[in-house]
N, C-alpha and C positions, 0 to 999 in steps of 0.2 A: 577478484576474490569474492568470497560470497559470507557475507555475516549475519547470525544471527543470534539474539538472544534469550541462551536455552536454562534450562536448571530442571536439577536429579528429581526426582520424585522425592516428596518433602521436606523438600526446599523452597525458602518465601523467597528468596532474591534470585534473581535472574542475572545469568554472567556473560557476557560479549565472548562469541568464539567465530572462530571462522570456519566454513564446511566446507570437507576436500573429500569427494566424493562418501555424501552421505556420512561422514564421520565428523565429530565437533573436535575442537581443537580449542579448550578454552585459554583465553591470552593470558591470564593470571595465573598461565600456568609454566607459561612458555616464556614471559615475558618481567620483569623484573619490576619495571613501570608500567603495567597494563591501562588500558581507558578503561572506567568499567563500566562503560556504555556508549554506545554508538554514538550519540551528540558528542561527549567528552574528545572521542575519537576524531569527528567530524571538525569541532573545535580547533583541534591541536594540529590540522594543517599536515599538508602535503608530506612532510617531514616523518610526522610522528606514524601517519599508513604508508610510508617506504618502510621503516621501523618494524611495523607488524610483518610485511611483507618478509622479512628479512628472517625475523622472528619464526615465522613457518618456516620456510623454507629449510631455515637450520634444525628444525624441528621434527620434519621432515627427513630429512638426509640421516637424520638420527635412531630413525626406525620407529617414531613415533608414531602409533598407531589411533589414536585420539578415540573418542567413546559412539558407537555406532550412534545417530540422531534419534533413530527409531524407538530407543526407549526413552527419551529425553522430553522434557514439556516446554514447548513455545511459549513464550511471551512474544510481545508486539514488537515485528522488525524495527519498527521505531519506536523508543523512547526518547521521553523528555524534551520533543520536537519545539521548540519554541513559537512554532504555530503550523496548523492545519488547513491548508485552502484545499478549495475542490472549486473546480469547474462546471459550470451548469451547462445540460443541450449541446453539448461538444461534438457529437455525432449527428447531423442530420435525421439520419431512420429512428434515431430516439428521440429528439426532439420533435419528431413528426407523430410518432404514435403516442405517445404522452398527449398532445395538443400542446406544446409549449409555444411561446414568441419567442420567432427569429429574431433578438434583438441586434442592434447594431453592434453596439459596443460586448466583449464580452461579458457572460454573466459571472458572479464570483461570491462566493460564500466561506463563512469559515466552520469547522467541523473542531468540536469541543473536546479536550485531552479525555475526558472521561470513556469518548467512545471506543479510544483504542485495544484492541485486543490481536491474540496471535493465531497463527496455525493451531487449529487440532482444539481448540478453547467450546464453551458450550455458550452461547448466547440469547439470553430468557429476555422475555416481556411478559405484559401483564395483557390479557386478553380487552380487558375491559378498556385499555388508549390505543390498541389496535386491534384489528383483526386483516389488514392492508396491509403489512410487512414484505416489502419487495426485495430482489437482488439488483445487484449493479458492477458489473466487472468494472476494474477501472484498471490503467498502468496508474504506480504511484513514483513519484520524481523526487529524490532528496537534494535539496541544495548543498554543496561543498564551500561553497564562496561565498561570503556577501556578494548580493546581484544589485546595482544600483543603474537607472537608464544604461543598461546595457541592451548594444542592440542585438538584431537575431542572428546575424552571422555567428557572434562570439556568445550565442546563450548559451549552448550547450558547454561550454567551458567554467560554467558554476554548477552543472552536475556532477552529487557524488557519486550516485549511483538510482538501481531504482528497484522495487519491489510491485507488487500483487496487492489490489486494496479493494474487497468487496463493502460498496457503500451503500449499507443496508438502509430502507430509506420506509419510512409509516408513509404509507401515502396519503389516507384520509388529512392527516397531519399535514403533509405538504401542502393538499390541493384547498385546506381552510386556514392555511395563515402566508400571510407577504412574504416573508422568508424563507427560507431551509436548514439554518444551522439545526433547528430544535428536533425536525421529522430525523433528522440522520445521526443523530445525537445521542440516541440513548446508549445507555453501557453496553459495552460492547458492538456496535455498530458499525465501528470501521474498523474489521479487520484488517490485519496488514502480516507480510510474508509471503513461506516462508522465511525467507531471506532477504537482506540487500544485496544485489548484485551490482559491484563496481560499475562503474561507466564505461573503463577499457574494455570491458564484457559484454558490453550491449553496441553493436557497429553503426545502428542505426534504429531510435527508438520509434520511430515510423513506421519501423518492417515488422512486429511483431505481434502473435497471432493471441488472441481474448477469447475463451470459451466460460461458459459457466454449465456446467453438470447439478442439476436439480435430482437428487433419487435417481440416479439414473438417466434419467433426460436431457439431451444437450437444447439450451434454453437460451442463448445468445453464444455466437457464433463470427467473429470478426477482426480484422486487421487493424491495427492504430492507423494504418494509412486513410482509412475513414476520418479521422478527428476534422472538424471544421478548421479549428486552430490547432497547428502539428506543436510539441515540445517548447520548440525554441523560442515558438511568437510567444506561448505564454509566460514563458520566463520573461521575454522582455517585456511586455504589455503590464507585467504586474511589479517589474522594476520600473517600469516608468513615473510610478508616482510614491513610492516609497522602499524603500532596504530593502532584500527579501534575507532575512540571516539564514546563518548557513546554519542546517539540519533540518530546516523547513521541508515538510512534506507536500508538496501540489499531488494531488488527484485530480488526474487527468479527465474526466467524465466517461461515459458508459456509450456502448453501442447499442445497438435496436435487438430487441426480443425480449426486455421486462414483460416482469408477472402480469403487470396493471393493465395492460395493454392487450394479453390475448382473449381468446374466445373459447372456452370460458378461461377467466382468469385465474392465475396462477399466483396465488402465493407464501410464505416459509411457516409450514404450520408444526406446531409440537412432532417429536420427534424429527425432521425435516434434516437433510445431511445435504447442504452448500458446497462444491468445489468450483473455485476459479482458479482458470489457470492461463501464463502467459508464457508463448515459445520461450529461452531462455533465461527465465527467471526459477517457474517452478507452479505449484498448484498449489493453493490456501484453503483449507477446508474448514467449514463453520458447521455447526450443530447446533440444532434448534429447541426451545424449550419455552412453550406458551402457560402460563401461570394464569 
């Protein structure tokens, strides 16, 4: 299944539906007990998304025709995540043009609820904290299960599923402070979407293919089979020393061909139109807007 959550044109709350080719299917509508959001959902266990599944389907059979996505306004695939990791240098060719250290252990960051935002959304800053505004494909990984020292054979069995997460990152900001929460932090910085795409969905999140389209320009260009650490290790590497609860988002890290990096360099200026996209999930498009 593939979930996202969308709402009508002026409308402030956003409603969990599920998309059957291109059409939303909102569950509060279909469904008597709805989640009204994806963690709620995520939450309520195996049981309660047989439930949904069941729910369409009867929904479906019914000649339910559900409301085309196209005039509908995204919100952020995830809500109300109870926390945000992203992965640093996870790609070799990006950790290479960057100048990063190979370090031993992996590196690991947390990404602030503020910066989430969805499909099709407008993403400002203020010129005068950046003018170094990069892209960053990422795959993004939702946990279904608490993951506790689980090993890597059985990691893949605490995902729920997984989405498209461009982690928009100030570089000057990166490269003058020890951290990264802050540079990748600002509002709206981590898009996510369109969709969650179930786990039964994705056969193997190793195989699939990362572009980012700049105005036109394809500007990184790459396989998750590149990742230094593939899906599973990092599940378990970050279950190893504490819970990972279920609806957590991991951000996978980025492949080689950032803004910062080429000659001349490249990156998201006023007016500027962002698409990332990944085989089998879908393409997340960001618009830009410098202040």
């Amino acid at each position: 299944m593939k979930f996202a959550h969308l709402r009508v044109e002026g409308q402030s709350v956003p409603r969990l539906a599920v998309v059957v080719d291109e059409h939303a299917h909102f569950l509060d509508e279909v469904m008597e007990r709805a989640p009204r959001d994806l963690q709620e959902l995520v939450e309520a266990g195996p049981g309660a998304q047989a439930d949904v599944r069941v729910a369409i389907d009867v929904a479906l059979a019914a000649g339910a025709s559900g409301v085309p996505v196209a005039g509908l306004r995204h919100a952020s695939a995830v809500l109300r995540p109870p926390q945000v990791l992203a992965i640093g240098a996870n790609y070799a060719a990006h950790a290479s043009e960057l100048k990063l250290r190979g370090e031993s252990a992996m590196t690991v960051f947390s990404l602030w609820p503020n910066s989430l935002t969805g499909h099709g959304q407008t993403t400002t800053w203020a010129e005068d904290v950046s003018t170094q505004v990069d892209y960053e494909a990422e795959l993004g990984v939702i946990i279904g299960r608490p993951a506790r020292d689980v090993h890597v054979r059985d990691a893949l069995d605490h995902v729920f599923g997984y989405t498209v997460v461009n982690d928009i990152t100030a570089r000057n900001i990166q490269f003058s402070e020890a951290q990264w929460s802050r540079c990748k932090s600002f509002d709206g910085f981590t898009p996510t979407g369109p969709v969650v795409v179930t786990a039964d969905e994705i056969a193997d999140p190793q195989d699939l293919w990362l572009t980012t389209n700049l105005d036109g320009h394809i500007l990184q260009d790459a396989s998750t089979n590149e990742m230094v650490r593939g899906v599973a290790e990092i599940i378990s590497y970050l279950s190893r020393s504490a819970t990972i609860p279920a609806g957590t988002l991991i951000s996978t890290g980025s492949p080689g061909g950032a803004g910062y990096s080429r000659s001349p360099q490249v990156f998201l200026a006023d007016g500027a139109t962002v698409t990332v996209s990944i085989g089998g999930i879908g393409s997340l498009t960001t618009h830009c807007r410098v202040i």
